[in-house]
C-alpha positions as CSV (number, residue, x, y, z in Angstrom):
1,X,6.4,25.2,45.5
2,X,5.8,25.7,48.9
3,X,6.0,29.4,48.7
4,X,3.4,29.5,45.8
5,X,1.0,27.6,48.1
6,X,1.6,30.3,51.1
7,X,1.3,33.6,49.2
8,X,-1.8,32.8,47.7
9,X,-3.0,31.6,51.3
10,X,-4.3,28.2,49.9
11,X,-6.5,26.4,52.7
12,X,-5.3,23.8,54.4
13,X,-7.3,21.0,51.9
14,X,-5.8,22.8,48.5
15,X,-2.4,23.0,50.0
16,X,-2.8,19.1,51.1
17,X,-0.9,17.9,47.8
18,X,1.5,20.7,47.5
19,X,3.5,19.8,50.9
20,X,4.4,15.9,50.2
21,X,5.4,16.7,46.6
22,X,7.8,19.7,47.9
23,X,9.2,17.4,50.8
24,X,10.0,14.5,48.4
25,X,11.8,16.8,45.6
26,X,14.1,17.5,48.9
27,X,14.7,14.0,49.9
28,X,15.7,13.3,46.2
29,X,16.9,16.1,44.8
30,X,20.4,14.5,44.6
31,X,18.7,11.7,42.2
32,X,17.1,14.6,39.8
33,X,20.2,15.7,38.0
34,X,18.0,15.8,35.0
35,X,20.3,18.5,32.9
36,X,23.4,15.8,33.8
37,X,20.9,13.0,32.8
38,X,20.3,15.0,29.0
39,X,23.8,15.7,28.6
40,X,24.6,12.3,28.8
41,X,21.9,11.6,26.3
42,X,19.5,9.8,28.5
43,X,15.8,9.9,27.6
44,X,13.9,12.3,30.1
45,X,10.2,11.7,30.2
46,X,7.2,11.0,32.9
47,X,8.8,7.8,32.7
48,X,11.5,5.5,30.3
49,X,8.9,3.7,28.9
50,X,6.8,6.8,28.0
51,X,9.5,8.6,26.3
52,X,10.8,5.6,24.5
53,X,6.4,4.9,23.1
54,X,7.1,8.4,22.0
55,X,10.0,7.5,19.8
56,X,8.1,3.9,18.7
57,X,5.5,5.6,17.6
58,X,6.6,8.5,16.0
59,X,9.1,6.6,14.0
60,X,6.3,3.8,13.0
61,X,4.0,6.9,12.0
62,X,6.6,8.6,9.9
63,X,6.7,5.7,7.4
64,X,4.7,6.3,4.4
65,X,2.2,4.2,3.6
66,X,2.7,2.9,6.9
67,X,-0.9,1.1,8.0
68,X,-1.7,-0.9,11.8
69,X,-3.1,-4.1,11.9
70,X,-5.2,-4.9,15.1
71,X,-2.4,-7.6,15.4
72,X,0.5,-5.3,15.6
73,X,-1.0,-2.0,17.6
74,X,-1.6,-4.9,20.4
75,X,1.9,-6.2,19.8
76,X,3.4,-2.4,20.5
């Protein structure tokens, strides 16, 4: 990441997001075992809940005939 910002010589102001991001992946890199994390046949997503909507929805969609009531998309 931090090479990608220098050889394109971003200023200062475009690089300003690229530096914290790069410097936390190195903090944590020993928490982002994500090809361990899939093996094991965890959910990866932006986030748990995100990839388990995913699944909710999908699967909710996928019934035919299937139809929302105002009462139930508020429930999910």
């Amino acid at each position: 990441m931090r090479r990608s910002a220098t050889l394109p010589k971003l200023t200062p102001e475009e690089r300003k997001p690229v530096d914290p991001c790069a410097r936390y992946l190195l903090n944590n890199a020993k928490y982002l075992k994500y090809d361990d994390y899939l093996k094991a046949g965890f959910s990866i997503a932006t986030g748990v809940i995100e990839g388990d909507c995913r699944h909710l929805i999908k699967n909710r969609m996928d019934i035919t005939g299937a139809r929302w009531t105002m009462r139930g998309a508020e429930a999910v």
